[in-house]
Backbone as CSV, one residue per row, in Angstrom:
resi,resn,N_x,N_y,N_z,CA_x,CA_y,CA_z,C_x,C_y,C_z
1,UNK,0.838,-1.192,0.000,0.000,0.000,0.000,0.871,1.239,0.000
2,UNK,0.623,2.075,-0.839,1.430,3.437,-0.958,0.769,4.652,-0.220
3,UNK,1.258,5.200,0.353,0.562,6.536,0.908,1.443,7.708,0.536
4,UNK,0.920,8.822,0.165,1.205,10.027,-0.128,2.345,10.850,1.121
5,UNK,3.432,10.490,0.672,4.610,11.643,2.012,3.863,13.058,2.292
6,UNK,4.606,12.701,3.775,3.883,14.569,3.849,4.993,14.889,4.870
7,UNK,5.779,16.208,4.003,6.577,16.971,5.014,6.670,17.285,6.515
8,UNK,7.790,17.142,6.913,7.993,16.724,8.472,6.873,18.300,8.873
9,UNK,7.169,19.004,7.879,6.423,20.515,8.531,4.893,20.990,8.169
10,UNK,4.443,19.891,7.626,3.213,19.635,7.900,3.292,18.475,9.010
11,UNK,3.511,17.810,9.092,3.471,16.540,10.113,3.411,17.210,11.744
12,UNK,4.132,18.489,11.669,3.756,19.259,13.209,2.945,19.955,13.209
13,UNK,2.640,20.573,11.844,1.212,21.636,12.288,-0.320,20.926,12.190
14,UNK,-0.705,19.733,11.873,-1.319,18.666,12.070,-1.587,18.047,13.495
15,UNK,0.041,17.789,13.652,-0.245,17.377,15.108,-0.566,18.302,15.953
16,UNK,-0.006,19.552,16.039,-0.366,20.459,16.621,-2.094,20.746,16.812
17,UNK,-2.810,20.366,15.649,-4.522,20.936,15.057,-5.354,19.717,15.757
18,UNK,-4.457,18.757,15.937,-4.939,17.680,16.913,-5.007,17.624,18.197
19,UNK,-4.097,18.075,18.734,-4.384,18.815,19.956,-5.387,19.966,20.606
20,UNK,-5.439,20.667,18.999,-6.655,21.843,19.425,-7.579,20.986,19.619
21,UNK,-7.731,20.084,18.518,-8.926,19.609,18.660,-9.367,19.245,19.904
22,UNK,-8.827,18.255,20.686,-9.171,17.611,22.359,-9.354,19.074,23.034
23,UNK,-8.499,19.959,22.621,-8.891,21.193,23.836,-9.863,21.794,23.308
24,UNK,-10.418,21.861,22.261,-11.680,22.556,21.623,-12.849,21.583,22.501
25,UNK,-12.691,19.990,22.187,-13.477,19.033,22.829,-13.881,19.253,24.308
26,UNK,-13.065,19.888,24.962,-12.905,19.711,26.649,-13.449,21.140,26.973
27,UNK,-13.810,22.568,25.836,-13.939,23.777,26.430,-15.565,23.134,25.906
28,UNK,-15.836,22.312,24.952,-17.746,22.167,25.247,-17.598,21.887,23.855
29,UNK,-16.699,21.805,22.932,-17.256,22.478,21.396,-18.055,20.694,20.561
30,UNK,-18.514,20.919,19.652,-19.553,19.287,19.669,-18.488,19.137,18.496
31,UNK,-18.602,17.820,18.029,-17.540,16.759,17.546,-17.595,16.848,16.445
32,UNK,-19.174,17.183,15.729,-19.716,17.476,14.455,-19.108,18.828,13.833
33,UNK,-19.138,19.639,14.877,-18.650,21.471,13.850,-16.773,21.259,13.959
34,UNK,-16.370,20.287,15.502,-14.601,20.431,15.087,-14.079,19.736,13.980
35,UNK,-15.408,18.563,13.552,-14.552,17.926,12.645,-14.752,18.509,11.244
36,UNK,-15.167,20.144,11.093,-14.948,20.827,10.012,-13.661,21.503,9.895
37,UNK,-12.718,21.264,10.481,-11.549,22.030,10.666,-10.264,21.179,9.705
38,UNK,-10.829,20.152,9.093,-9.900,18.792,8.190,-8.753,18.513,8.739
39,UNK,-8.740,18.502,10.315,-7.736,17.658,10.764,-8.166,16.169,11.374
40,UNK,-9.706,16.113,12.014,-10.405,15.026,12.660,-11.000,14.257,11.666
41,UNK,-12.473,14.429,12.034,-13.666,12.769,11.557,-13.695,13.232,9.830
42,UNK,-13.636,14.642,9.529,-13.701,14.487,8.442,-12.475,14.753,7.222
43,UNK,-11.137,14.451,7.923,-10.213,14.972,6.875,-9.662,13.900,6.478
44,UNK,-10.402,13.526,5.984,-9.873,12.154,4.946,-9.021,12.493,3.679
45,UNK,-9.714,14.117,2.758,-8.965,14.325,1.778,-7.104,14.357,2.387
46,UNK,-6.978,14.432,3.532,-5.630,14.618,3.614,-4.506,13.348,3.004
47,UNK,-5.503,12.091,3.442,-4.811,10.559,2.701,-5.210,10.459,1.540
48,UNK,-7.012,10.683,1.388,-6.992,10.777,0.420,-7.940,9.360,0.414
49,UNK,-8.154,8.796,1.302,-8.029,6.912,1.117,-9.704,6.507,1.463
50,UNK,-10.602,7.417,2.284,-11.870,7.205,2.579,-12.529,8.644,2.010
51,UNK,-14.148,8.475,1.649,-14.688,9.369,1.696,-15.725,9.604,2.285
52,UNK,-16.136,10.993,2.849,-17.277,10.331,4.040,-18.502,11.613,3.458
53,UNK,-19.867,11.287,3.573,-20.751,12.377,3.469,-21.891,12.367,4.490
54,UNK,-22.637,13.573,5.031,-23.527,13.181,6.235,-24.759,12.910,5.465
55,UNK,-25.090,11.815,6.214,-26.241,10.699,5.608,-27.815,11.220,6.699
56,UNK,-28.134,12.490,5.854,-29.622,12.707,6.835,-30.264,11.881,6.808
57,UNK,-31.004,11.499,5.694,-31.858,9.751,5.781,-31.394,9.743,6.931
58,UNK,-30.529,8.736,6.876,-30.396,7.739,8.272,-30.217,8.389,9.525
59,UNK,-29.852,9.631,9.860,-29.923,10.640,11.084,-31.331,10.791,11.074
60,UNK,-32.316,11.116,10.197,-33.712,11.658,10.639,-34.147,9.932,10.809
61,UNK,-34.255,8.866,10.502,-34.720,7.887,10.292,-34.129,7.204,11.504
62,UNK,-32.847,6.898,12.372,-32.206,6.643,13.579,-32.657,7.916,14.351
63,UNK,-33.311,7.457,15.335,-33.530,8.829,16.649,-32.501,9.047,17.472
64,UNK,-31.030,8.690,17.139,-29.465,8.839,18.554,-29.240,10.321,18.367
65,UNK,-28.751,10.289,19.592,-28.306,11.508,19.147,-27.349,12.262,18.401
66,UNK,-26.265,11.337,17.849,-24.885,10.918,17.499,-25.515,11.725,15.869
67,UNK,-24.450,12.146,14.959,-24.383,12.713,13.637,-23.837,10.868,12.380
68,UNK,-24.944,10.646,11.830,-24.494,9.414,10.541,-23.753,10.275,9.294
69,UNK,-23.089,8.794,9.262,-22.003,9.471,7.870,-22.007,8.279,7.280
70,UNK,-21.897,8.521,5.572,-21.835,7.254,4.947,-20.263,7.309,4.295
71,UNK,-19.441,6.229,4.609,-18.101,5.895,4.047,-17.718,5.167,2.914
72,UNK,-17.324,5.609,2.130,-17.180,4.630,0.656,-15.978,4.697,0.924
73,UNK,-14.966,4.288,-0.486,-14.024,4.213,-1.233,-13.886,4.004,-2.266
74,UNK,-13.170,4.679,-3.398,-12.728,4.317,-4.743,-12.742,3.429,-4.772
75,UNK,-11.239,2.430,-4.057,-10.905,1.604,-5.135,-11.753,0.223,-4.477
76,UNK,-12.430,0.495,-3.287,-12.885,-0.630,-2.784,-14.629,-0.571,-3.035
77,UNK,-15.190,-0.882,-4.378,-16.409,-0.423,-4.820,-17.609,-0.938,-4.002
78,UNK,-17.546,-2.027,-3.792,-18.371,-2.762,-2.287,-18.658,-2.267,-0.956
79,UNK,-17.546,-1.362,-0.757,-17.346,-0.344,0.257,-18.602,0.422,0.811
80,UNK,-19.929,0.231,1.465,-20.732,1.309,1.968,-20.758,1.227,3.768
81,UNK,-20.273,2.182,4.287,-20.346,1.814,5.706,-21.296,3.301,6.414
82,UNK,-22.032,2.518,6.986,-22.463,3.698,7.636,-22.024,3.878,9.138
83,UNK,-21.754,4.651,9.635,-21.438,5.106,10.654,-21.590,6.359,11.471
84,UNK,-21.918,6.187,12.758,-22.258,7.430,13.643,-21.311,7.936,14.262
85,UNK,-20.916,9.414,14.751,-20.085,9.898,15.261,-20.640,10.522,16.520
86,UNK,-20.269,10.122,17.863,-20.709,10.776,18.918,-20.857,12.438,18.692
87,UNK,-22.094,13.031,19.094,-21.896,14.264,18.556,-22.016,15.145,20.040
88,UNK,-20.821,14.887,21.420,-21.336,15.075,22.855,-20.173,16.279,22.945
89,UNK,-19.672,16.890,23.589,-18.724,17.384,24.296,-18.471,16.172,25.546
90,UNK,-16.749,16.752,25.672,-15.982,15.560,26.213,-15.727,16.086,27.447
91,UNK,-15.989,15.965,28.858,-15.293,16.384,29.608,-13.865,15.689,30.401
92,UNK,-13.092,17.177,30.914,-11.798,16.644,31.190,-12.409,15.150,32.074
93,UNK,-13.218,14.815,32.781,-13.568,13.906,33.735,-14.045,12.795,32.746
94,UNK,-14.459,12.504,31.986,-14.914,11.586,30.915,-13.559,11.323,29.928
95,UNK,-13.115,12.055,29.338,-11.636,11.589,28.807,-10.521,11.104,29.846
96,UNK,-10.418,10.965,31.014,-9.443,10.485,32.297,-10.678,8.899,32.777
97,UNK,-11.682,8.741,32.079,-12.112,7.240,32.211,-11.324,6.233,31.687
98,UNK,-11.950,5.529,31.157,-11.253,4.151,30.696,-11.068,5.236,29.122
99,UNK,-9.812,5.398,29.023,-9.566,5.741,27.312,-10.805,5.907,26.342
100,UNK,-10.993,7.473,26.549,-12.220,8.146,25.917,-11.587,8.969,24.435
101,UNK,-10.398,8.912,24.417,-10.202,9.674,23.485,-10.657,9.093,21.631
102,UNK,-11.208,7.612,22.088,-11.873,7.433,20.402,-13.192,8.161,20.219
103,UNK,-14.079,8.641,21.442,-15.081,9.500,21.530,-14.764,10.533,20.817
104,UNK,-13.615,10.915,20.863,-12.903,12.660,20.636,-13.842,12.662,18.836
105,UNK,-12.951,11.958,17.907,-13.151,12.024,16.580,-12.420,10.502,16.160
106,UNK,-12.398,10.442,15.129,-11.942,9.067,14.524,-10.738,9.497,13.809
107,UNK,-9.421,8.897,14.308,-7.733,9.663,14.417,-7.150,8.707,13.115
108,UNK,-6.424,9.383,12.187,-6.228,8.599,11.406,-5.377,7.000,11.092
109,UNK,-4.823,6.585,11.989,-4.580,5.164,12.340,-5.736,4.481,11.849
110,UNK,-7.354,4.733,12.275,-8.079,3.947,12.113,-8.370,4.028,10.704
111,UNK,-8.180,4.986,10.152,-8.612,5.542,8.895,-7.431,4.537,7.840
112,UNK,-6.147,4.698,8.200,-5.205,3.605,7.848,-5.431,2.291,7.651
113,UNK,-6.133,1.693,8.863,-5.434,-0.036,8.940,-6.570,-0.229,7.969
114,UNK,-7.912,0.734,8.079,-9.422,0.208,7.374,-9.340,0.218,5.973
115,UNK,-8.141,1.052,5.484,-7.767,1.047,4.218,-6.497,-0.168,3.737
116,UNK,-5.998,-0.401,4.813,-4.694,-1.281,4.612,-5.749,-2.721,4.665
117,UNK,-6.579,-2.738,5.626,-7.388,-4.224,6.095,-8.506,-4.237,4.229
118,UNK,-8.695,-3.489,3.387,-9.246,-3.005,2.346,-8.698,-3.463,1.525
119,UNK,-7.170,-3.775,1.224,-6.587,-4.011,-0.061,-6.087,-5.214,0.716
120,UNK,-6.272,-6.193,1.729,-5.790,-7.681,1.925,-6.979,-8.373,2.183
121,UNK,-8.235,-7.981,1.847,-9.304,-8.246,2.715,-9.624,-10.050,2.200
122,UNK,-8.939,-10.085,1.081,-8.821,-11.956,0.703,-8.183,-12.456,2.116
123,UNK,-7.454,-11.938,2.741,-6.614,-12.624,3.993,-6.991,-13.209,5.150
124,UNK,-8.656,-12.647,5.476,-9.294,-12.547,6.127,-10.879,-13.700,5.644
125,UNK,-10.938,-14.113,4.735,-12.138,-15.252,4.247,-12.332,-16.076,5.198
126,UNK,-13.037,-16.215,5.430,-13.503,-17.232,6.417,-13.022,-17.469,7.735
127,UNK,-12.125,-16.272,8.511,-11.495,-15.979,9.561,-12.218,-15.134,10.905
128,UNK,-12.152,-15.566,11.833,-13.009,-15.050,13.179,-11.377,-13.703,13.244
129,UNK,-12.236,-12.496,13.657,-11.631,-11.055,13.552,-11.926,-10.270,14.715
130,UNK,-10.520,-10.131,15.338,-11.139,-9.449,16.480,-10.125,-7.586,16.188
131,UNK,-10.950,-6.525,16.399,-10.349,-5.753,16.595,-10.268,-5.535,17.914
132,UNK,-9.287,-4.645,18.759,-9.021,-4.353,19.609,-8.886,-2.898,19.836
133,UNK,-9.633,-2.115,20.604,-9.244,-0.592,20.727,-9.823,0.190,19.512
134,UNK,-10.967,0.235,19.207,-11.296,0.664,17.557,-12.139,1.839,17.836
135,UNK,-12.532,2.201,19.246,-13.066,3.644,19.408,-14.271,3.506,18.939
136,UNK,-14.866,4.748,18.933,-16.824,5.035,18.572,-16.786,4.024,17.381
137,UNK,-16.071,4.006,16.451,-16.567,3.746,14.972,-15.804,2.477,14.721
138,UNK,-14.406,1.769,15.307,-14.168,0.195,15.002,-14.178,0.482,12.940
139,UNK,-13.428,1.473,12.807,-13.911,1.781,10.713,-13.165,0.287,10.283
140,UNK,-12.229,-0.048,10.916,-11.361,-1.697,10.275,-12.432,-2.813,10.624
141,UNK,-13.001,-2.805,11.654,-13.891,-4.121,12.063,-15.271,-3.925,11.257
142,UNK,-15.383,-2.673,11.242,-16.666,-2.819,10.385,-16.515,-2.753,9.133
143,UNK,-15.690,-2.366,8.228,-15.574,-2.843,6.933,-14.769,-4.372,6.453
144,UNK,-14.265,-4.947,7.533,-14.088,-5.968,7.178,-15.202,-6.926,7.472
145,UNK,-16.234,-6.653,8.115,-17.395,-7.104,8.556,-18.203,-7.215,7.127
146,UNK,-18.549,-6.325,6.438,-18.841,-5.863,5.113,-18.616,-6.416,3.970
147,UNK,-16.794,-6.578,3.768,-16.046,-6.941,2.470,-15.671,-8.042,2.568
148,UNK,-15.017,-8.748,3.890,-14.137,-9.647,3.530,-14.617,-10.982,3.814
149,UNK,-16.038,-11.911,3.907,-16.085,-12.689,4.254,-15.783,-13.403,5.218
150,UNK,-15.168,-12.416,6.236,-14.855,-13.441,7.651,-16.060,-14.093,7.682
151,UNK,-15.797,-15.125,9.186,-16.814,-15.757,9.425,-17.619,-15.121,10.735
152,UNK,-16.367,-14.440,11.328,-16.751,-13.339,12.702,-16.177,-12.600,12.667
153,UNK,-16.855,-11.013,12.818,-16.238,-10.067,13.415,-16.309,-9.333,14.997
154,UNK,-15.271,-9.889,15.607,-15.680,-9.079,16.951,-14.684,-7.354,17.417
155,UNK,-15.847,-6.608,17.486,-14.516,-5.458,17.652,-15.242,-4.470,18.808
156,UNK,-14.334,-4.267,19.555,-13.899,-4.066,21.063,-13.365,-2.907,20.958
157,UNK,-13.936,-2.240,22.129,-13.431,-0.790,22.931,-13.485,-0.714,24.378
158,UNK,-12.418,-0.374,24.999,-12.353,-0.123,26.415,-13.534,1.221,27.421
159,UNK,-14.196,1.450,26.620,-14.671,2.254,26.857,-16.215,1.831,26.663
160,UNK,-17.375,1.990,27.713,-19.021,1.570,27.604,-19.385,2.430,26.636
161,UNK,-18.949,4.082,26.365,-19.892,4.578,25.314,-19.622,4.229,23.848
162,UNK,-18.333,4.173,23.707,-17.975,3.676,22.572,-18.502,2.375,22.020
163,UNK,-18.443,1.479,22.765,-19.581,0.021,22.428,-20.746,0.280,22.393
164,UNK,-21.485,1.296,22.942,-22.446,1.524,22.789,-23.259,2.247,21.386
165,UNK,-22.005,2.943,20.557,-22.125,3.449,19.638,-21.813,2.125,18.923
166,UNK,-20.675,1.638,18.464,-20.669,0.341,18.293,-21.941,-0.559,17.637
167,UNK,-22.769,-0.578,18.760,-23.649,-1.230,18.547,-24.908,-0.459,18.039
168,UNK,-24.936,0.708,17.606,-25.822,1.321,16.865,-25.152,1.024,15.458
169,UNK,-23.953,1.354,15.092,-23.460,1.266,14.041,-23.728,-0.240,13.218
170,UNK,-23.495,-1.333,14.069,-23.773,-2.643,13.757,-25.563,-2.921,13.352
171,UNK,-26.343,-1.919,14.002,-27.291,-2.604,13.520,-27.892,-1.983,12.345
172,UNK,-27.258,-1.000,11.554,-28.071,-0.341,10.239,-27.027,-0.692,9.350
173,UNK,-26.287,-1.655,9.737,-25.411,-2.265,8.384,-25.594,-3.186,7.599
174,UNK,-25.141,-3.584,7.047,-25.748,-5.502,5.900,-24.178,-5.926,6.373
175,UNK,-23.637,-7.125,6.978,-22.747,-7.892,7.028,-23.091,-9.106,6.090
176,UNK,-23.992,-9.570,5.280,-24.374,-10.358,4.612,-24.122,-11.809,5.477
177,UNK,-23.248,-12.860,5.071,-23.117,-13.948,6.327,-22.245,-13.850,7.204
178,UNK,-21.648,-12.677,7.246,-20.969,-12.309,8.787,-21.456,-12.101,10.141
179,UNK,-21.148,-13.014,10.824,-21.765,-11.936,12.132,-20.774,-11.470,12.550
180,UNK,-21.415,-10.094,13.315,-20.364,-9.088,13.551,-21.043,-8.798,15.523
181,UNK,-20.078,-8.343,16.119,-20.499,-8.309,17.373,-19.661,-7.052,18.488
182,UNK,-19.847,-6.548,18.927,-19.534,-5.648,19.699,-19.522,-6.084,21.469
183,UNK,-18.642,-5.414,22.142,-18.303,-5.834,23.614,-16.917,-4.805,24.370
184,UNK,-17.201,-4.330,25.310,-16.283,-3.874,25.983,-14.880,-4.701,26.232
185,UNK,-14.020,-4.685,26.100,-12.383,-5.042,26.213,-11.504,-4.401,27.043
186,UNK,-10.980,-4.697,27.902,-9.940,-3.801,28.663,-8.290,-4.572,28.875
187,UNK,-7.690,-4.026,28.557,-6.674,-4.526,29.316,-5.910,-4.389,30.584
188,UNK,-5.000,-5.106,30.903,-4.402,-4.268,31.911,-5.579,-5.253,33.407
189,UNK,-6.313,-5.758,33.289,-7.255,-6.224,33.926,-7.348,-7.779,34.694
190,UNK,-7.500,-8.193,35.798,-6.904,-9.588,36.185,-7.268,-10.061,35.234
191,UNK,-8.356,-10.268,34.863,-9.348,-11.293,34.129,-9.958,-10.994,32.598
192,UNK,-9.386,-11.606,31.937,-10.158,-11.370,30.765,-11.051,-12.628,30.407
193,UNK,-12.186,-12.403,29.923,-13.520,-13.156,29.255,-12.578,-14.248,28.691
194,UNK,-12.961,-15.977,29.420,-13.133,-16.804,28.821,-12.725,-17.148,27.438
195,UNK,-14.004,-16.681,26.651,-14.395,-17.095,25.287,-13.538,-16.296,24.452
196,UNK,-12.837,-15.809,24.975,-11.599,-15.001,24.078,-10.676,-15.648,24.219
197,UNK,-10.021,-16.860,24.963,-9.154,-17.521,24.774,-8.693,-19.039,23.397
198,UNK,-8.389,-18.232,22.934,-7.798,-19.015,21.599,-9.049,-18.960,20.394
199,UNK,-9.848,-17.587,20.525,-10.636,-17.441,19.970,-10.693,-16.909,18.210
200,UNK,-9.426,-16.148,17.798,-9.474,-15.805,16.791,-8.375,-15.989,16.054
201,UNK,-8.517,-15.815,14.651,-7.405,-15.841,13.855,-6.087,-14.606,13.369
202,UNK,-7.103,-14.148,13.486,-6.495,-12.534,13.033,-6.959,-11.506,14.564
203,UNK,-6.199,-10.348,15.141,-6.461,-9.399,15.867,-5.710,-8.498,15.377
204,UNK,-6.420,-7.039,15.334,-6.376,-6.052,14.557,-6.267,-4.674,15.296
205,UNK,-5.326,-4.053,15.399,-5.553,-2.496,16.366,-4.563,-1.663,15.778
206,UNK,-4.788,0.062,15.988,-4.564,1.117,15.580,-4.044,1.838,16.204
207,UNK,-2.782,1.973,16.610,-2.660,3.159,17.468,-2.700,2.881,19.242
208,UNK,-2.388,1.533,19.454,-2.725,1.496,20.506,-1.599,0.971,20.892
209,UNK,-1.249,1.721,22.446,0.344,1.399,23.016,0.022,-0.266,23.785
210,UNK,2.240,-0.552,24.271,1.968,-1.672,24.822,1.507,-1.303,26.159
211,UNK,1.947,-0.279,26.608,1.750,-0.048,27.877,0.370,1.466,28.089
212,UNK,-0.743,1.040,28.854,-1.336,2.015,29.324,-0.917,2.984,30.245
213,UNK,-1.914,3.876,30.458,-1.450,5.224,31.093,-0.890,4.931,32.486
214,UNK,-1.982,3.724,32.959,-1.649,3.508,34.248,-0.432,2.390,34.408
215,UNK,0.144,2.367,33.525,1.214,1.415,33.161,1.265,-0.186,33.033
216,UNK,-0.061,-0.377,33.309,-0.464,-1.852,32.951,-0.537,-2.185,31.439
217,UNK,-0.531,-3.751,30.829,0.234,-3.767,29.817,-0.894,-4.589,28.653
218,UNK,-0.501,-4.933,27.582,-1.756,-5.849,26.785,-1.411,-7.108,27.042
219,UNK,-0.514,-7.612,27.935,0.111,-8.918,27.932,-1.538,-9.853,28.132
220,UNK,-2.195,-9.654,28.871,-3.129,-10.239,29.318,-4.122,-10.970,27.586
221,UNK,-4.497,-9.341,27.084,-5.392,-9.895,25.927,-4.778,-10.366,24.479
222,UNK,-3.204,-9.991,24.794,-2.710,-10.996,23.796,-2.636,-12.437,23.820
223,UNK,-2.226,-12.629,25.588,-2.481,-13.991,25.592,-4.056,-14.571,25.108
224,UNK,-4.979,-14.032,25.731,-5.782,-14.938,25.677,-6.057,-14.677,24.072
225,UNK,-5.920,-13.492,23.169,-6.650,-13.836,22.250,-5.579,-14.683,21.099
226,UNK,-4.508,-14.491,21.599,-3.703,-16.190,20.745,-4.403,-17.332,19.808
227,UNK,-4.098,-17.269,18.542,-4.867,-19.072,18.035,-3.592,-19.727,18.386
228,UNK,-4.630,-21.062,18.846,-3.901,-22.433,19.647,-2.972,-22.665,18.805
229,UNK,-1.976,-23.209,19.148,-1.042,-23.848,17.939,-1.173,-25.353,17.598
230,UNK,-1.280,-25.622,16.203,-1.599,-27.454,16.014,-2.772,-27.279,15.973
């Protein structure tokens, strides 16, 4: 996959517009008007790789309160995802929960792997899929939910509102014979769920460190989500 270079001196004033953004998020501002600024949910022209438009139908027709967007792609013509974007202000006390910042906007990592998981999506046929850490929108779990014939998609956020969006998103989609499924994930945690042990083939995440804030680690949900060997 080729992506378009971009000068180290754009690469700081970007990061820099990303930062406004969370502090725009935290003084009240809603998620829908920051992500007119083409650094967040809607600056895709910057890769270049998704395109997104707001889908009233399905906002007047869904009663959430959240803003729908419909996601295509060029080269991936099968491509229709719909998806909601929390449309809340973030407070400093809600972003210091369990990792709120996929609430913020949808950061381009996710925008990446959903395009990288897009051009291998043969890799994935008939494979149980777990993402890990995929924020409000999970854009890799749900378009591989879509395109690639897994046989499962499960994709996970540490965070209750984010699954909760999650699971709005999952139900105005067509997975055709996929099932696709949503669930809170944490790491760092004594115990992880059972049925995640030696459960999938493929696990999938964006942007997400080994070590959390509180310095606990993913050792836990790598183990369990391991396929058995033999």
């Amino acid at each position: 996959m080729e992506l378009p270079t971009v000068e180290p001196t754009k690469k700081r004033e970007t990061a820099r517009k990303r930062w406004k953004i969370l502090a725009q998020v935290l003084q009240g501002g809603s998620c829908a008007d920051i992500a007119e600024n083409g650094v967040s949910v809607r600056r895709f022209q910057t890769f270049g790789l998704l395109k997104t438009e707001i889908d009233s139908s399905l906002s007047n027709r869904v009663k959430t309160d959240g803003a729908w967007f419909s996601y295509t792609c060029e080269k991936v013509p099968d491509l229709c995802m719909k998806i909601r974007h929390l449309d809340s202000a973030v407070s400093a006390e809600r972003l210091n929960g369990f990792n709120n910042t996929g609430n913020v906007c949808v950061w381009p990592s996710e925008e990446i792997m959903a395009y990288y998981c897009m051009q291998h999506v043969q890799d994935f046929k008939g494979q149980r899929v777990c993402e890990l850490g995929g924020g409000m929108t999970c854009l890799a779990g749900i378009a591989l939910g879509i395109c690639s014939d897994a046989s499962h998609v499960e994709i996970t956020d540490g965070n209750e509102e984010s699954v909760q969006n999650l699971n709005y998103i999952i139900d105005v989609n067509d997975f055709g014979n996929t099932s696709v499924g949503a669930r809170v994930v944490r790491w760092g945690e004594q115990k992880t769920e059972t049925d995640l042990y030696n459960s999938f083939d493929s696990v999938i995440c964006a942007d997400c460190d080994e070590q959390t804030r509180d310095g606990t680690s993913l050792g836990p949900i790598e183990h369990a989500e391991k396929v058995e060997e033999g």
